[in-house]
C-alpha positions in Angstrom: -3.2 -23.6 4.3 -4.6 -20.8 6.8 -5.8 -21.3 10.0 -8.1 -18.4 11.6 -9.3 -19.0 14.8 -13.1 -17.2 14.5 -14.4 -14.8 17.3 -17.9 -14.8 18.3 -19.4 -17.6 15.6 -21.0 -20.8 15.6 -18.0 -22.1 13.5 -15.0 -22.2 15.4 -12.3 -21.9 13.0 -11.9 -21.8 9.3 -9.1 -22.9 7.5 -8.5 -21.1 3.4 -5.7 -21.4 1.0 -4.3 -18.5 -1.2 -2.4 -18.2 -4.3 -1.7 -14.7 -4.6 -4.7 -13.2 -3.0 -7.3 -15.7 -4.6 -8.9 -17.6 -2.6 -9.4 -21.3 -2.6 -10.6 -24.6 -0.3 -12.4 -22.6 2.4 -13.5 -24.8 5.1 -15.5 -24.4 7.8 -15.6 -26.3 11.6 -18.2 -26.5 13.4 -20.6 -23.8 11.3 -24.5 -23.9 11.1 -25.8 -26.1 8.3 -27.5 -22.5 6.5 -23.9 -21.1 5.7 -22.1 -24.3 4.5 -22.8 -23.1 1.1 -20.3 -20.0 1.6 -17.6 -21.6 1.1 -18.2 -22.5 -2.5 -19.8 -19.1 -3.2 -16.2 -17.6 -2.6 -14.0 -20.3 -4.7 -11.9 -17.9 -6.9 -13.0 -14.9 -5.6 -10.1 -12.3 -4.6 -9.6 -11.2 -1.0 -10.9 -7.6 -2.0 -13.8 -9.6 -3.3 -14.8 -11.4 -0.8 -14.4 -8.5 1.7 -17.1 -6.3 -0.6 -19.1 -9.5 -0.7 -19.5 -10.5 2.8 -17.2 -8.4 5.1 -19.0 -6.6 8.2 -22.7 -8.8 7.4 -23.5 -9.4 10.9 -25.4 -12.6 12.3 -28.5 -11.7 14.5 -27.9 -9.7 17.0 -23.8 -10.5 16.8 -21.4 -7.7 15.6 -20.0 -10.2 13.4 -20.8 -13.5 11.4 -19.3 -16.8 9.8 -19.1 -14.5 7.0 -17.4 -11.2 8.6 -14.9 -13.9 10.1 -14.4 -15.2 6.6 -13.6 -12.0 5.2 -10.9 -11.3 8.8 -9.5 -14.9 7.7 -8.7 -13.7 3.9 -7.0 -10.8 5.4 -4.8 -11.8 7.7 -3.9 -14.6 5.9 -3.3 -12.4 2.9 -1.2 -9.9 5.3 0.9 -12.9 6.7 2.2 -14.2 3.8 2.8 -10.8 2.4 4.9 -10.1 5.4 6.8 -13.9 5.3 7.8 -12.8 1.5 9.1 -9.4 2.6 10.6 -11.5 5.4 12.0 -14.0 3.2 13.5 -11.0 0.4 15.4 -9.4 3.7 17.2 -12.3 3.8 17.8 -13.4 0.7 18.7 -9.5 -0.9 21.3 -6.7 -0.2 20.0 -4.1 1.9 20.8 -1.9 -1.0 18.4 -3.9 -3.4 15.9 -3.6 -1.0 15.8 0.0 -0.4 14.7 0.1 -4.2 12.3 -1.9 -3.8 10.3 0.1 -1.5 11.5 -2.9 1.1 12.6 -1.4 4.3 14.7 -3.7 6.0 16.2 -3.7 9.9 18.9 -2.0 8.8 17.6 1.3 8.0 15.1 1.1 9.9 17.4 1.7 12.7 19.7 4.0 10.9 19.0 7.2 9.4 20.1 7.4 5.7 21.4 10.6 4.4 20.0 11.5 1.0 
């Protein structure tokens, strides 16, 4: 589970799960009663999807909204745990094996590598 700290909402923090970059058990603290339903809107719905759906609506006279943050959340949780795996395959792969995969590790990022 996710936890995004919300910037300049009612809600105060909303907390998603992922599996892959579907989205699933949004929940969120603290939000007005009008946009409780949003969670279940965007059950199943891809990151990209719920981005296009609801990504940069803004609430009043706000530059963002419960659903703009809920958008951020899907992102950055979706860019965390992409970087953790590429994390996690540096340590577990030769730096060789990595270079093929298009995985730059510390090593060459340090070190220029002669074609």
């Amino acid at each position: 589970s996710y936890i995004y700290k919300t910037k300049g909402t009612c809600s105060t923090q909303i907390e998603l799960d992922l599996d892959g970059d579907v989205v699933h058990n949004v929940k969120l603290q603290e939000a007005a009663t009008e946009i409780l339903s949003i969670p279940k809107l965007v059950e199943g719905l891809t990151v990209a999807q719920v981005e296009e759906k609801i990504g940069g609506i803004k609430c009043g006279f706000k530059n963002t909204s419960c659903g703009d943050q809920l958008a951020k959340a899907c992102r950055e949780a979706y860019e965390a745990r992409r970087i953790t795996k590429n994390r996690q395959l540096q340590k577990a792969l030769p730096c060789g094996e990595l270079f093929e995969l298009n995985i730059i590790p510390p090593c060459f990022a340090h070190n220029k590598v002669d074609p």
